[in-house]
Biopython code that builds the backbone (N, CA, C, O; Angstrom):
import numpy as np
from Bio.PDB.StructureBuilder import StructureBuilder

atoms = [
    (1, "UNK", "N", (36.137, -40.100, 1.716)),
    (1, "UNK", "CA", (36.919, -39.798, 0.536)),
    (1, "UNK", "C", (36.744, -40.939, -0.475)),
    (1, "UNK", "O", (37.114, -42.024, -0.027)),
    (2, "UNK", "N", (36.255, -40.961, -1.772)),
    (2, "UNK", "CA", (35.605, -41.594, -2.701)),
    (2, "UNK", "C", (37.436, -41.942, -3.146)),
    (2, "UNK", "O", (38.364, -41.134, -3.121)),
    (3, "UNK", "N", (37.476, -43.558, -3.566)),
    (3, "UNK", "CA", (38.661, -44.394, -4.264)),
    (3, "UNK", "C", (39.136, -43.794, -5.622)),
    (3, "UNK", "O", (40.250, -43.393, -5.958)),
    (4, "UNK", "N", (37.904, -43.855, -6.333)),
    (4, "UNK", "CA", (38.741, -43.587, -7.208)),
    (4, "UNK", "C", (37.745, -42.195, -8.219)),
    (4, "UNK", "O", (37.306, -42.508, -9.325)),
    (5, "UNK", "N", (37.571, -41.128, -7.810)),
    (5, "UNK", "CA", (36.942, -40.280, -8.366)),
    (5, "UNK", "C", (36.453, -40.605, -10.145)),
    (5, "UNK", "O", (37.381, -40.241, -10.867)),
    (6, "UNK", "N", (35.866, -40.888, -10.552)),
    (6, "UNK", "CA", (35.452, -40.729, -12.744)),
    (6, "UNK", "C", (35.662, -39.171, -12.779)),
    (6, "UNK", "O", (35.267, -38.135, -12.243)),
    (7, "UNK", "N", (36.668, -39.718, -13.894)),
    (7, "UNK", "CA", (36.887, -38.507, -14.560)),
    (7, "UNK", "C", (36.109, -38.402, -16.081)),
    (7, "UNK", "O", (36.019, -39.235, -16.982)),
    (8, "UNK", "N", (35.622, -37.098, -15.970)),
    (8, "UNK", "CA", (35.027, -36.747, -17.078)),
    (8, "UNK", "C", (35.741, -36.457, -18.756)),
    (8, "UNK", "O", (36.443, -35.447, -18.784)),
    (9, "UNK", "N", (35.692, -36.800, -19.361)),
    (9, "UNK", "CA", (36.505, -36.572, -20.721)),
    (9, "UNK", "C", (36.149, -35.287, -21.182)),
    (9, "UNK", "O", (34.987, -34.880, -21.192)),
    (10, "UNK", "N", (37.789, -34.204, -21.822)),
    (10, "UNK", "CA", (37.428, -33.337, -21.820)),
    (10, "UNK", "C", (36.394, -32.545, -22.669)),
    (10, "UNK", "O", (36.228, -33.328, -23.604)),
    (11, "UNK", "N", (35.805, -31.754, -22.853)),
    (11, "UNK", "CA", (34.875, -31.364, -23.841)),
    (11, "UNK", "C", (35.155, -30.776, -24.992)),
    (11, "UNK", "O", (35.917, -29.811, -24.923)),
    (12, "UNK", "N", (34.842, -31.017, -25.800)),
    (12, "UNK", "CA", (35.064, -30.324, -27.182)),
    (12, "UNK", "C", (34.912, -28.707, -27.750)),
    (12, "UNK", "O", (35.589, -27.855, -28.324)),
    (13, "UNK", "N", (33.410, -28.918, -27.125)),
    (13, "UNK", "CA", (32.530, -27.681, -27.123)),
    (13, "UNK", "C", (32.371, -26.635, -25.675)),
    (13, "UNK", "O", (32.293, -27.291, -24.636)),
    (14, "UNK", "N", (32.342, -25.833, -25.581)),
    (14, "UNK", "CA", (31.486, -24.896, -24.604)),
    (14, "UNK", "C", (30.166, -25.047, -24.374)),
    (14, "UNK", "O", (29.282, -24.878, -25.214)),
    (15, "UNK", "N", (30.053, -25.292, -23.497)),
    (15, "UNK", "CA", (28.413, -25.856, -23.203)),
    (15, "UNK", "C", (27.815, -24.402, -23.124)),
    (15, "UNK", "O", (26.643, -24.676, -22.867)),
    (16, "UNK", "N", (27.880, -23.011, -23.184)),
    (16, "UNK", "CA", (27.844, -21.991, -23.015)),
    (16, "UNK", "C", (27.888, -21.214, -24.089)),
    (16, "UNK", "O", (27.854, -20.016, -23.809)),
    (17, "UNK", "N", (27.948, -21.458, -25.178)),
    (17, "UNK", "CA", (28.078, -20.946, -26.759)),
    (17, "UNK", "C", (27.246, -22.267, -27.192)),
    (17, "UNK", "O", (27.171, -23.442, -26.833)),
    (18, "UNK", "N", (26.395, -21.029, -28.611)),
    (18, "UNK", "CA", (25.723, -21.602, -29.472)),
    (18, "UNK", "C", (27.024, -21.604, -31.267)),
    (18, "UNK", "O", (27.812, -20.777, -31.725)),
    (19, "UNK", "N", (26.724, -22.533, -31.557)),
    (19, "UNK", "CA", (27.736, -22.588, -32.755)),
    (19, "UNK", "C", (26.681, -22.483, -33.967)),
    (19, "UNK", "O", (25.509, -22.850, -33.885)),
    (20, "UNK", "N", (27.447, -21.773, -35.406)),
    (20, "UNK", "CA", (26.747, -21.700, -36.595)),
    (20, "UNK", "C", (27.723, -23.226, -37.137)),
    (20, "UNK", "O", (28.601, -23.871, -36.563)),
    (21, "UNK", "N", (27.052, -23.374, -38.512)),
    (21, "UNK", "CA", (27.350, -24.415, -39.359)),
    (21, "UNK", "C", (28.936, -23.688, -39.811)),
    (21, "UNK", "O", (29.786, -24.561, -39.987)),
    (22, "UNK", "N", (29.331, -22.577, -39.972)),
    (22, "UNK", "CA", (30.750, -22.196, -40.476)),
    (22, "UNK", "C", (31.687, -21.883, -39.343)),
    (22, "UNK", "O", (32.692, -21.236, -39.639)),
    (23, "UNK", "N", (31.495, -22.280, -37.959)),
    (23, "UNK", "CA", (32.641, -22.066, -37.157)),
    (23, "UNK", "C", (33.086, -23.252, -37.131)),
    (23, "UNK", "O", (32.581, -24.375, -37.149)),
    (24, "UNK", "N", (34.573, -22.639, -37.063)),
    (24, "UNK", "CA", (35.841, -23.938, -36.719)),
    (24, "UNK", "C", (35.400, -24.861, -36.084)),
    (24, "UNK", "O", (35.529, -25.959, -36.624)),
    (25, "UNK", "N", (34.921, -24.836, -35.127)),
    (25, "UNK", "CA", (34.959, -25.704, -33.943)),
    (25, "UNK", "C", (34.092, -26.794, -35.007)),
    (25, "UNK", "O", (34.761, -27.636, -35.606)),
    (26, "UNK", "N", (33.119, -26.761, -35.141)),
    (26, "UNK", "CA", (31.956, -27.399, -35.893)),
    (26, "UNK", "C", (32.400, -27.914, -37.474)),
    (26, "UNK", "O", (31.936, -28.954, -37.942)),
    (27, "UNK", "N", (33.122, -27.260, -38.041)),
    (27, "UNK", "CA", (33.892, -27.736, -39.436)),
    (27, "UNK", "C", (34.923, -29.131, -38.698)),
    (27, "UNK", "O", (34.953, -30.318, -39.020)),
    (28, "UNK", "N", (35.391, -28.671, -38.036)),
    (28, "UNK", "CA", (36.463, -29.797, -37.969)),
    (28, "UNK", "C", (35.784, -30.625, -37.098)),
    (28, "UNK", "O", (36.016, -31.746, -37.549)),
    (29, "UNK", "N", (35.169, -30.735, -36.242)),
    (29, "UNK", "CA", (34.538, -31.917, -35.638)),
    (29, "UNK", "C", (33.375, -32.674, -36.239)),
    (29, "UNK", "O", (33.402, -33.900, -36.134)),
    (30, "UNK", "N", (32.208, -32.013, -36.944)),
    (30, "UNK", "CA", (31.068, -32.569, -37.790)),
    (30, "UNK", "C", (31.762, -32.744, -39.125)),
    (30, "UNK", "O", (31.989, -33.825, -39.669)),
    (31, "UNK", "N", (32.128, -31.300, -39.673)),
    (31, "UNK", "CA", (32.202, -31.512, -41.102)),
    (31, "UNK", "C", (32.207, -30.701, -42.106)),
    (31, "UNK", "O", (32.557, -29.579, -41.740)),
    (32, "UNK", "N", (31.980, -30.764, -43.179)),
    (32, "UNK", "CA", (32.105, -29.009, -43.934)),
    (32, "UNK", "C", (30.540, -29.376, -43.755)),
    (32, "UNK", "O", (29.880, -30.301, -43.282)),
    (33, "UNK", "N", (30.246, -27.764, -44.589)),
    (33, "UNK", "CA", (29.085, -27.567, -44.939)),
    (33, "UNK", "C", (27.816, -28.649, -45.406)),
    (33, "UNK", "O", (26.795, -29.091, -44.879)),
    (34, "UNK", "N", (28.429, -28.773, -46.541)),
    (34, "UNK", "CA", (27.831, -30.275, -47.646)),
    (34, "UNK", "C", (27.684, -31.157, -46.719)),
    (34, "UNK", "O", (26.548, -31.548, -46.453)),
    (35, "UNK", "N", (29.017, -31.753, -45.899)),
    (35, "UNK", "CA", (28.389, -33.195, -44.875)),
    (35, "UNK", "C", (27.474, -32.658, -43.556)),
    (35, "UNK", "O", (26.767, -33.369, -42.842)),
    (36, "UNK", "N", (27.641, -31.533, -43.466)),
    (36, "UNK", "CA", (26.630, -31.071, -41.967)),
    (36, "UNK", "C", (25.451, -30.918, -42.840)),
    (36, "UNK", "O", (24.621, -30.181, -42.309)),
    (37, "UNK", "N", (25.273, -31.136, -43.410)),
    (37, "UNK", "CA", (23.841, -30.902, -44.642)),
    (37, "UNK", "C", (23.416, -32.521, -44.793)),
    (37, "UNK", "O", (22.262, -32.774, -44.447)),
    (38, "UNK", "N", (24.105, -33.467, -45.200)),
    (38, "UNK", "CA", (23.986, -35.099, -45.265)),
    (38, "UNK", "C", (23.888, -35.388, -43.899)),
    (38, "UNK", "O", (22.798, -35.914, -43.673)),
    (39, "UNK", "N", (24.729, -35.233, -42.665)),
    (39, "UNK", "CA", (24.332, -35.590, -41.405)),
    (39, "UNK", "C", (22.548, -35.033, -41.033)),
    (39, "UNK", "O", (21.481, -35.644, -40.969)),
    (40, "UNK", "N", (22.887, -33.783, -40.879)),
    (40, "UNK", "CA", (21.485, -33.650, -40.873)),
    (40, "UNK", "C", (20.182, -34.359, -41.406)),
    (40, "UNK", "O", (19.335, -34.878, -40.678)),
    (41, "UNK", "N", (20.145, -34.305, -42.763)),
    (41, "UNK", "CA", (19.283, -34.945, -43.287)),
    (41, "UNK", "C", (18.842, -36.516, -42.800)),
    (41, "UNK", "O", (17.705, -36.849, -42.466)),
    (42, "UNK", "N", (20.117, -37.450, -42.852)),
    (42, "UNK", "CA", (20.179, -38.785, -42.136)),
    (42, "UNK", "C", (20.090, -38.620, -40.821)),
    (42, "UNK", "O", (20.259, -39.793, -40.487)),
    (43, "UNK", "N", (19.958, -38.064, -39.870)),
    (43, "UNK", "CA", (19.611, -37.832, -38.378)),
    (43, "UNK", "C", (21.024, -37.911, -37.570)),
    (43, "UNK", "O", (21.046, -37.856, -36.340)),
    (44, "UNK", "N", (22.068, -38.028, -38.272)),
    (44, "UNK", "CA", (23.517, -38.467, -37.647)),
    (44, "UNK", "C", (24.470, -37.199, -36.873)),
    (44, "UNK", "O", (25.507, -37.339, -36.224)),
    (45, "UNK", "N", (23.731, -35.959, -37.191)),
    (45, "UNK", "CA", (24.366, -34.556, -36.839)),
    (45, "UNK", "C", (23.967, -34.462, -35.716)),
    (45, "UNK", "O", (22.991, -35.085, -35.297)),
    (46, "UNK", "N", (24.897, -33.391, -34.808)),
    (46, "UNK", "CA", (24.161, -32.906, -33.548)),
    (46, "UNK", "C", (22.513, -32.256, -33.609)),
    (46, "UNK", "O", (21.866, -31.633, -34.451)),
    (47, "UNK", "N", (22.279, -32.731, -32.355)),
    (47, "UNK", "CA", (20.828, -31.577, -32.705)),
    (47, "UNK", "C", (20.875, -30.298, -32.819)),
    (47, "UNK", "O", (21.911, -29.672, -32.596)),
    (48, "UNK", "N", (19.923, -29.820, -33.127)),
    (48, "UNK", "CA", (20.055, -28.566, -33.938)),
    (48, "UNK", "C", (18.553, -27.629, -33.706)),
    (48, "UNK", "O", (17.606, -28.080, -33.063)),
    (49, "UNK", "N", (18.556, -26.355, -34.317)),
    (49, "UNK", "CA", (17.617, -25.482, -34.187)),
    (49, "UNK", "C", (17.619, -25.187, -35.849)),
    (49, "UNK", "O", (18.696, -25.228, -36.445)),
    (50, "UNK", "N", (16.791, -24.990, -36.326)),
    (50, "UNK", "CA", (16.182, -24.182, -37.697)),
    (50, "UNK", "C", (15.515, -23.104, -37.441)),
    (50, "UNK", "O", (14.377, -23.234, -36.991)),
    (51, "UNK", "N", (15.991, -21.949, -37.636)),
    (51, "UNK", "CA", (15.272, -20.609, -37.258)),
    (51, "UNK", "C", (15.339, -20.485, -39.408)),
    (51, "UNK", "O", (16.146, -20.505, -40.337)),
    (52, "UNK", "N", (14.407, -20.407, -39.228)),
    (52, "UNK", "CA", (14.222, -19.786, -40.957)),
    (52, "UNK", "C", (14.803, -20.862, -41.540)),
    (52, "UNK", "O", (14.412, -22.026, -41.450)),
    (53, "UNK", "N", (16.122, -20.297, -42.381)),
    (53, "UNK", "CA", (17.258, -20.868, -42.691)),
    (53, "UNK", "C", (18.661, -21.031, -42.296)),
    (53, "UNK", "O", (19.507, -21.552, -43.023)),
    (54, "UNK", "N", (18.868, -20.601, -41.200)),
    (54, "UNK", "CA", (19.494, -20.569, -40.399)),
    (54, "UNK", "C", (19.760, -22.138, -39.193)),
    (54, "UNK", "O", (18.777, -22.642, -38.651)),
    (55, "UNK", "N", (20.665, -22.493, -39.042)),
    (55, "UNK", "CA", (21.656, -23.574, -38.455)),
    (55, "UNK", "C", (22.034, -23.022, -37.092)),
    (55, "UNK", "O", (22.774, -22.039, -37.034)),
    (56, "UNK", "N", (21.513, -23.668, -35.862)),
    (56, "UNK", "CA", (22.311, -22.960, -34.559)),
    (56, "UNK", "C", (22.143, -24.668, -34.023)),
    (56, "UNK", "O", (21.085, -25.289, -34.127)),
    (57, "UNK", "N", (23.273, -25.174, -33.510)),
    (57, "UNK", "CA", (23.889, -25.882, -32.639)),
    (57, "UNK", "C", (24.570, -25.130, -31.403)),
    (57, "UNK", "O", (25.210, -24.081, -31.327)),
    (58, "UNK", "N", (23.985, -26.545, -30.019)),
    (58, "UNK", "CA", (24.477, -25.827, -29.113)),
    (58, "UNK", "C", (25.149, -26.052, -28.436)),
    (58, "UNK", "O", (25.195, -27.281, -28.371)),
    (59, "UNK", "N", (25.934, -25.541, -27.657)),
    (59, "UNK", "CA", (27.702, -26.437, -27.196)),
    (59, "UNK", "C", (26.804, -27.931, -26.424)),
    (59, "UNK", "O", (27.327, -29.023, -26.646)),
    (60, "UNK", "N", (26.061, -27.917, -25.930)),
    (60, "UNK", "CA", (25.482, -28.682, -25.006)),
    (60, "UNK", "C", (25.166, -30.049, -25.846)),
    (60, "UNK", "O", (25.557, -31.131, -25.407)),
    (61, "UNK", "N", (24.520, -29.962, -26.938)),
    (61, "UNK", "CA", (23.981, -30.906, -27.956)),
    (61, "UNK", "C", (25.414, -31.422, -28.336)),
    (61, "UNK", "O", (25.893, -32.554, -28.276)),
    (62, "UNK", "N", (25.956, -30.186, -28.760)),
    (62, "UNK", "CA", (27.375, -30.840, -29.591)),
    (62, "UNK", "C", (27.976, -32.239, -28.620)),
    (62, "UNK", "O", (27.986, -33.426, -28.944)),
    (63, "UNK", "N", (28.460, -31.577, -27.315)),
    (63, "UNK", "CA", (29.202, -32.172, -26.826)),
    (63, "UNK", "C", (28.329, -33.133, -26.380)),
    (63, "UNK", "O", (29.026, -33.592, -25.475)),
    (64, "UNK", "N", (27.141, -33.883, -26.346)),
    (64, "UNK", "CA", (26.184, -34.894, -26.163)),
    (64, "UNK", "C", (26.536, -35.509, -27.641)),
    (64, "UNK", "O", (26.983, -36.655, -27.604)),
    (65, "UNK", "N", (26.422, -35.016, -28.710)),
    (65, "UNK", "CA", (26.800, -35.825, -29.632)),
    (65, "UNK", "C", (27.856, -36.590, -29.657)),
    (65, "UNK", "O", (27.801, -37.792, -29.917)),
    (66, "UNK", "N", (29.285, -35.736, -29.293)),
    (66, "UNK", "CA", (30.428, -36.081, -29.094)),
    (66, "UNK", "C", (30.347, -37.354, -28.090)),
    (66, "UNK", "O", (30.323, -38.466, -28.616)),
    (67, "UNK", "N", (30.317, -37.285, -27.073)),
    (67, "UNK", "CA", (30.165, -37.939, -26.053)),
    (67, "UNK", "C", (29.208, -39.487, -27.233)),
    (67, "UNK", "O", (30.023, -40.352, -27.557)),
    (68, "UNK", "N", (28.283, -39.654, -27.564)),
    (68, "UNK", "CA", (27.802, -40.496, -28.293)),
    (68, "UNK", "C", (28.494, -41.160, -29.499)),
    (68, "UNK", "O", (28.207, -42.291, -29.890)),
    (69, "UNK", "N", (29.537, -40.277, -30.121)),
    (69, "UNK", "CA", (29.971, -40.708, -30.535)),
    (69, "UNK", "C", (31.187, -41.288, -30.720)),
    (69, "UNK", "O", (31.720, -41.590, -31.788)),
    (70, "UNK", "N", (31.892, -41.525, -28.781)),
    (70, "UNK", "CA", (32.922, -42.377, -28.472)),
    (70, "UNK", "C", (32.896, -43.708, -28.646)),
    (70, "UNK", "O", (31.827, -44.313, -28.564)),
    (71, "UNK", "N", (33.941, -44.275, -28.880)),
    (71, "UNK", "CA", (34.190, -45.520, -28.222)),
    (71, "UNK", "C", (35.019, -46.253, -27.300)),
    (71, "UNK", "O", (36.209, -45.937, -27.293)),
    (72, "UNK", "N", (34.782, -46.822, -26.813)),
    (72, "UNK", "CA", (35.968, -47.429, -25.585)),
    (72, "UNK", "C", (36.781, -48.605, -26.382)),
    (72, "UNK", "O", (36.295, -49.412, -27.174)),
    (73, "UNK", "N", (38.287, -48.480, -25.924)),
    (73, "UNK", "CA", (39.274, -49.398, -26.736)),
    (73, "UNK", "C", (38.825, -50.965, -26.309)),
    (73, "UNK", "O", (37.996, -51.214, -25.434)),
    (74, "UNK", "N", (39.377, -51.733, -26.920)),
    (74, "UNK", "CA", (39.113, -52.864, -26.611)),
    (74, "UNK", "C", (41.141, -53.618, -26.558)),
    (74, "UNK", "O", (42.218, -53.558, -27.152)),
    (75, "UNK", "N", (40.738, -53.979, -25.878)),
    (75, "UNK", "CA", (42.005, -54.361, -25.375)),
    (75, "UNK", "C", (42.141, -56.407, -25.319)),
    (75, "UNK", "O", (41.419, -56.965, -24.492)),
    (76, "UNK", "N", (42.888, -57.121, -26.046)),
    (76, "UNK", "CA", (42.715, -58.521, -26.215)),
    (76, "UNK", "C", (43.821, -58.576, -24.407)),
    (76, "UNK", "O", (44.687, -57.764, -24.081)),
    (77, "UNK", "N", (43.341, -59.797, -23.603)),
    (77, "UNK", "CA", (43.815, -60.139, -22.916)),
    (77, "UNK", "C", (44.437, -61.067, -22.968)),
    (77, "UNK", "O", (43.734, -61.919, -23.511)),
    (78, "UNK", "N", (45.753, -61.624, -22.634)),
    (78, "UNK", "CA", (46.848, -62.969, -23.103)),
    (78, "UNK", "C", (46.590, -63.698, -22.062)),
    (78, "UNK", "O", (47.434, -63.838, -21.177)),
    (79, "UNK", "N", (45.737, -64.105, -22.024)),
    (79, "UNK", "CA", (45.544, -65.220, -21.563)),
    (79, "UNK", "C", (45.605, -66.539, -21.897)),
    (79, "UNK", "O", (44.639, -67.081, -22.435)),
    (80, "UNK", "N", (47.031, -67.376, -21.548)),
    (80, "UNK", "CA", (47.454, -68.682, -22.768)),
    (80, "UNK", "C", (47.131, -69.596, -21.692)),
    (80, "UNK", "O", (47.217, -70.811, -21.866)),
]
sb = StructureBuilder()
sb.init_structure("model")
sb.init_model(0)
sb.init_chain("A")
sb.init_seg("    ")
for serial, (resi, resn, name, xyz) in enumerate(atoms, 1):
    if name == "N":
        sb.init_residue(resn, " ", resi, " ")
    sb.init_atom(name, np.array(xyz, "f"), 0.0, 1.0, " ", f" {name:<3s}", serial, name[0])
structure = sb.get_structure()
């Protein structure tokens, strides 16, 4: 029996759904339109597919982005 199991942080996305640039999920976590357009361009957006003109992100990428784009707290220790 393993001490202390890692727990995984929960996911944002469905790794199981592909998302367009106008679903919720993707507005409020990337951005509107205009900044998922500037992320993209600067390489800072999830990865992505270009079919034509068309935008498909995929829960999998998303939540790899997400995940990349944590940080861990930093905590000062009192040590006098």
């Amino acid at each position: 029996m393993p001490k202390h199991a890692e727990t995984q942080p929960p996911k944002l996305f469905d790794d199981e759904r592909n998302y367009g640039p106008n679903d919720p999920e993707i507005i409020e976590h990337v951005g509107s339109l205009v900044l998922q357009a500037q992320k993209r361009h600067n390489g800072t957006a999830p990865s992505y597919y270009r079919l034509g003109r068309k935008i498909i992100y995929t829960g999998v990428d998303c939540n790899a982005w997400a995940e990349a784009q944590r940080h861990a707290a930093i905590h000062e220790s009192s040590a006098a």
